[in-house]
Every structure is written in structure tokens, then in C-alpha cells.
C-alpha positions as CSV (number, residue, x, y, z in Angstrom):
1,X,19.8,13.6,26.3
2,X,16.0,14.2,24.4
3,X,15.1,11.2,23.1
4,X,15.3,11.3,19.3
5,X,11.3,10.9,17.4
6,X,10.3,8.8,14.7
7,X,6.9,9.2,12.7
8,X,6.1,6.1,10.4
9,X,2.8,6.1,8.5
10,X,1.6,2.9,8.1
11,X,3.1,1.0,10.9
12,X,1.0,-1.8,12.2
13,X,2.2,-4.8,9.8
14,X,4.9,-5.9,7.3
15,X,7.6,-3.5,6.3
16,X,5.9,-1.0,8.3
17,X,5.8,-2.8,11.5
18,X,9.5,-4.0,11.0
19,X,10.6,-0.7,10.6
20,X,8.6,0.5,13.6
21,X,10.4,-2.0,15.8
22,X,13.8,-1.2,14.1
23,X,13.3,2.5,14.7
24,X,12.6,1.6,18.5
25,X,15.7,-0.8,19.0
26,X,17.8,2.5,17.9
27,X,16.2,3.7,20.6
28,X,13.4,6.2,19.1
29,X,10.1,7.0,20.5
30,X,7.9,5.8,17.8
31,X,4.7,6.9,16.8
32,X,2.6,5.0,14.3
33,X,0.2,6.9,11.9
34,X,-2.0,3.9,10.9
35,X,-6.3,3.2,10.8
36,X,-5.2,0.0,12.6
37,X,-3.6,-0.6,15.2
38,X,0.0,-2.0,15.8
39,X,1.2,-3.8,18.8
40,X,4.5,-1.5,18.9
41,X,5.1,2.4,18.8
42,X,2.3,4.7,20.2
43,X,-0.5,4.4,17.7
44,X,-2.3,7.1,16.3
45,X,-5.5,6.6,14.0
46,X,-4.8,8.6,11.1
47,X,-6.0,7.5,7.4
48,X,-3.3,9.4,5.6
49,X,-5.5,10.3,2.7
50,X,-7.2,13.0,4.4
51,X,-5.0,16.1,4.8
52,X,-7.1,16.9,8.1
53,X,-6.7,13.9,9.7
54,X,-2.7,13.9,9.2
55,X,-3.0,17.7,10.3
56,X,-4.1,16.2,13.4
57,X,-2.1,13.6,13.7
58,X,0.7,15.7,13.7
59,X,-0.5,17.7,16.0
60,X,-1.1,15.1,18.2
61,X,2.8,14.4,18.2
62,X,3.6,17.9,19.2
63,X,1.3,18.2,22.0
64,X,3.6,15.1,23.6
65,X,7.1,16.5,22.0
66,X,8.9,19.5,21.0
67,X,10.6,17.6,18.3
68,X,10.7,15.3,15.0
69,X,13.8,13.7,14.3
70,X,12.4,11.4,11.5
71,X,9.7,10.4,8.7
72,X,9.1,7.4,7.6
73,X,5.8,7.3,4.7
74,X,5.5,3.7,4.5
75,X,1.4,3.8,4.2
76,X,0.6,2.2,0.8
77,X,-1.9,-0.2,-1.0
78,X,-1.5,-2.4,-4.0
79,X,-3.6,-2.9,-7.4
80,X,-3.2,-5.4,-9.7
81,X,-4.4,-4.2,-13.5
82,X,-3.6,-2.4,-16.4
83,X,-4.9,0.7,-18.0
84,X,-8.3,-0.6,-19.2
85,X,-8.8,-3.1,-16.0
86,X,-8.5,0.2,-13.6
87,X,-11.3,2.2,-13.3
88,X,-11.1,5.8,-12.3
89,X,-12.2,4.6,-8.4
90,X,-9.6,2.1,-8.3
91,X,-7.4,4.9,-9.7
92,X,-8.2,7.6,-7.3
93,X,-8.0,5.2,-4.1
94,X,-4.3,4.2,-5.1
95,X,-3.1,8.2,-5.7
96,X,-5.1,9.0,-2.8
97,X,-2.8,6.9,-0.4
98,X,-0.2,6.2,-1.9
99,X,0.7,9.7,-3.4
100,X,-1.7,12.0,-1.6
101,X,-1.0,10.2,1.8
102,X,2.7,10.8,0.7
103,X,2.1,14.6,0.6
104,X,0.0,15.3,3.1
105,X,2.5,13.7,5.7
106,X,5.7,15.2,4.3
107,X,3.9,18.6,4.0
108,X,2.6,18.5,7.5
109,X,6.1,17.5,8.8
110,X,8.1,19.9,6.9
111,X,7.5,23.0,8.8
112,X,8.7,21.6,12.2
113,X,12.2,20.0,10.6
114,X,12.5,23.7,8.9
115,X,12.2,25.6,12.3
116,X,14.8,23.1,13.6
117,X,16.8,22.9,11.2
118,X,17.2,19.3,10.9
119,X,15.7,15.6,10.1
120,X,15.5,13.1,8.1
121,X,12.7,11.7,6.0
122,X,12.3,8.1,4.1
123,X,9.8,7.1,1.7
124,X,8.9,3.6,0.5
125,X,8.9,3.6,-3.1
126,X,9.2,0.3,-4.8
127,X,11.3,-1.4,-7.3
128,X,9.1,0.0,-9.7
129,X,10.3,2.9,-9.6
130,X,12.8,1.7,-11.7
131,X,11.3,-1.0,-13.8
132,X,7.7,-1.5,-14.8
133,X,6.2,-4.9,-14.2
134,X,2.8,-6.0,-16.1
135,X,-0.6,-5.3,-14.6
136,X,0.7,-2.7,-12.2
137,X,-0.4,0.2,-14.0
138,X,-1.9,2.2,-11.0
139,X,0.3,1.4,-8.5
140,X,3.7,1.6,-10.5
141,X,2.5,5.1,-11.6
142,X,1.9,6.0,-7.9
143,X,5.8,4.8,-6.5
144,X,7.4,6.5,-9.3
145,X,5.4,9.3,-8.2
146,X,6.7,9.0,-4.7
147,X,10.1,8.7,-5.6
148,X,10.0,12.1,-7.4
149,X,8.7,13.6,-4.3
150,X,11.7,12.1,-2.6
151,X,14.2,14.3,-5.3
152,X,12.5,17.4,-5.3
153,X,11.9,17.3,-1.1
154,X,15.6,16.6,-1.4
155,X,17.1,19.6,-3.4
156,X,14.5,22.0,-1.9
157,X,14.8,21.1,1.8
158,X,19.2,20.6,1.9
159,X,19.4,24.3,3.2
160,X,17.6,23.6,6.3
161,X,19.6,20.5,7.5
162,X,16.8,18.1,5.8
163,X,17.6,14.8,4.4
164,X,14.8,13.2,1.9
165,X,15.5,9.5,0.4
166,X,13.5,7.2,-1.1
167,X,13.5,2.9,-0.5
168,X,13.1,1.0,-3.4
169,X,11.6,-2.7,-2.1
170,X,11.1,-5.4,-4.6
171,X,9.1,-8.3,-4.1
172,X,9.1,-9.1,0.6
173,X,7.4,-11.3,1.8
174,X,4.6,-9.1,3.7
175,X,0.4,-9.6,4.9
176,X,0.1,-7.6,1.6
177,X,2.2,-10.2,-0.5
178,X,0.3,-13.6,0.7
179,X,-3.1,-11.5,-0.1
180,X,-2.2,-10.7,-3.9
181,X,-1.1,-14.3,-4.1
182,X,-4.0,-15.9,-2.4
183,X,-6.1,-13.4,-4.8
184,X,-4.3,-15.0,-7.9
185,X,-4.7,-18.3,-6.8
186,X,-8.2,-18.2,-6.3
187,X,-8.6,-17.0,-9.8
188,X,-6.5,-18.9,-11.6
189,X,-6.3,-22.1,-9.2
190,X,-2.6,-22.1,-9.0
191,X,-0.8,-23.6,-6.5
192,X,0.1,-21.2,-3.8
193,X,3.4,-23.0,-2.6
194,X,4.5,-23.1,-6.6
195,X,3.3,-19.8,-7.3
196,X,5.6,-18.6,-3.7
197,X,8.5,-20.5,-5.3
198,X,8.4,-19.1,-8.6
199,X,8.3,-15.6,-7.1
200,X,11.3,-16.7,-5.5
201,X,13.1,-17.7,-8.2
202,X,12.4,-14.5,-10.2
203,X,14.6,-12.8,-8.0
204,X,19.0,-13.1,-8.6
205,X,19.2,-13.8,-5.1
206,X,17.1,-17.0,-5.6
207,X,14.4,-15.8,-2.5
208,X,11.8,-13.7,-1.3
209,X,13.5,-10.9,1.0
210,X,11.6,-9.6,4.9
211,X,10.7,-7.2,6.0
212,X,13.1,-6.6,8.5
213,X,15.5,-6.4,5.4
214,X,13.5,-3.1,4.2
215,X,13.8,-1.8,7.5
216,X,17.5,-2.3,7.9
217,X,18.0,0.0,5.0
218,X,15.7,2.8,6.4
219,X,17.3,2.5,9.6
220,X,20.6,3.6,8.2
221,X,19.2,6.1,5.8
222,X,17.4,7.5,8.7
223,X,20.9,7.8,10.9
224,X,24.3,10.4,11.4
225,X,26.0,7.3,9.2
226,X,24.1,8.2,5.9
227,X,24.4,12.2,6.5
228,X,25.7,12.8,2.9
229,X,23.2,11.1,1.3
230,X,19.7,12.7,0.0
231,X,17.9,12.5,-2.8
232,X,18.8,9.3,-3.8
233,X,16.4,5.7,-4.6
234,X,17.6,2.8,-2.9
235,X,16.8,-0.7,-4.4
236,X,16.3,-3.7,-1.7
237,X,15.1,-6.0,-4.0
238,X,17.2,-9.2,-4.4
239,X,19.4,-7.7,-7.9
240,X,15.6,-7.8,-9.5
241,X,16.2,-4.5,-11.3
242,X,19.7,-5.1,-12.0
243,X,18.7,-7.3,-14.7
């Protein structure tokens, strides 16, 4: 049998990585659209802003296969600010990736699932999605964003075989995590194991989830097992936006 293909933007740490090895263990060929380098999955240097460089990317993948079975746009950043604390740069630079890098690598990927009339694509939104949270102004703009383009990739793309769903992570315990609380704590000269613990205890499940948590979900979303679902959000967040 062909082995099945995964694309995953963003690959080479946290979520990304986890779902990278996940994808592998289910026995995918991997390849990791990423400006840095991952120790799993065949890593290609794409900076997912640029629609030229995902162009290539993508064609780099079907010069080595005939096929893509999956998408998973995982490549995001994080700004902590509201309205007036954002300047247009900062602005720009999150919808650039986190949006932008979104489109670019669905668009790219579209054509080859519509000529085969199949595959499934995941995006990672956030729990904000859902909820707003203070001082997030860019970046909960830019997932809520992405989670629209999971809906409307959904509806248009169901008559070619084409599954679109978006994962909703709350707070994990990722590089990108310890860096926003390290940032804080510098500022503010909190404690960093208090700060961790208070983090955790915002959340009904009373911890900080993995990665490998995040990745279990797209794993599933991604297989024959979820074939009836599309279009849909997906919270992995602890019961955060239950509340």
C-alpha cells in the first residue's frame, strides 16, 4: 500500500513537533514546513508568510510524492497587548503568519486534495476562538480568524471528499509558553514557579495540558474514525472555556 502524507507547518517544537511525531507513529511520511529545523519528519525551510516560499514548499513535496493525505497549519506566534500597546508592525507580523501563513498553505494544498478527491486538513486555532482573554488583542483576532477559515474550507471543499476542522488549544505547556512567562516575569519580577501554578490552577482540570494532548486530537481528526466530522472547532483546553 502507498504510504499515506502528512504536511505540518510549523513542526520543529511544542504542539507542532508532538504532532509531527504522532502523525509518524500512525505511520505517515511527514514533512515539516518550518524556518527551523526539527529533529523528526523531513524538514523543509519554508517561512509560511511568503506565498512563494509555501508555493515551493509544496512543490517540493510533489516532486518526492504523488499524493497529500493531510494538513496540518500549526505555524503560529504569540503577542501579548491590547489595541493601543500593538502597533501596526506588531499587527502585520501576527496576520502575516498566523492568518496569511494559514492561507497560503491551505490554498497551495487545495488543488492536489481536489484532483484526488480526498484529505483532510487541521488547523490550530486556540481557545480564543471562543473566549477572549485580556492583552491578546492581535493574536485572539488572528485564531478567530483561522477558525473561520476552517468553516468556510469546510462547506466549500465537502464535494470533493475534503475534510477541514479546526483545534482549539488552551493554555499547554510549550517553548512558546515558558517564553511569555519568562517575558512577564522579567517585567513584573514574579515568581516563575507561582506564576506556572497559578496558570495551572486557572484551568477546571487543575493543570497545564502537553503537547502530546493537542496532538492526540489532530491525530483523530486527521483519521477514517472522524470521517463525519468537518467544519467543526475543537476545544483541548482543560474545561477553560466551559466556564
Amino acid at each position: 500500500m502507498t504510504q499515506k502524507v502528512c504536511i505540518v507547518t510549523g513542526g520543529s517544537f511544542g504542539i507542532g513537533a508532538s504532532v509531527v511525531t504522532g502523525m509518524q507513529e500512525d505511520g505517515y511520511r511527514v514533512f515539516n514546513f518550518d524556518l527551523r529545523p526539527g529533529e523528526l519528519g523531513e524538514h523543509i525551510s519554508c517561512d509560511v508568510s511568503n506565498g512563494e516560499h509555501v508555493q515551493s514548499a509544496v512543490s517540493e513535496v510533489l516532486s518526492k510524492v504523488d499524493h497529500i493525505d493531510a494538513l496540518v497549519v500549526n505555524a503560529g506566534i504569540y503577542f501579548s497587548g491590547n489595541i493601543e500597546e500593538t502597533s501596526e508592525a506588531d499587527f502585520d507580523r501576527i496576520m502575516s503568519i498566523n492568518v496569511k501563513g494559514a492561507y497560503h498553505t491551505v490554498q497551495q494544498i487545495l488543488p492536489t486534495m481536489r484532483e484526488q478527491q480526498f484529505g483532510t486538513i487541521v488547523v490550530m486555532a486556540s481557545d480564543q476562538a471562543f473566549v477572549a482573554k485580556s492583552k491578546s488583542f492581535a493574536y485572539n483576532m488572528s485564531k478567530a480568524a483561522v477558525a473561520s477559515l476552517a468553516k468556510t474550507t469546510a462547506l466549500d471543499y465537502a464535494q470533493f471528499g475534503i475534510r477541514c476542522n479546526a483545534v482549539c488549544p488552551g493554555t499547554i505547556e510549550t517553548p512558546l509558553y515558558h517564553q511569555a512567562i519568562d517575558r512577564y516575569c522579567e517585567v513584573s519580577g514574579a515568581d516563575k514557579a507561582e506564576v506556572h501554578a497559578d496558570e495551572g490552577a486557572l484551568q477546571p482540570i487543575g493543570r497545564i495540558g502537553q503537547p502530546e494532548e493537542v496532538a492526540h486530537l489532530v491525530r483523530f481528526l486527521v483519521s477514517d474514525k472522524a470521517s463525519f466530522i468537518t467544519g467543526s472547532l475543537h476545544a483541548v483546553d482543560g474545561g477553560y472555556t466551559t466556564r
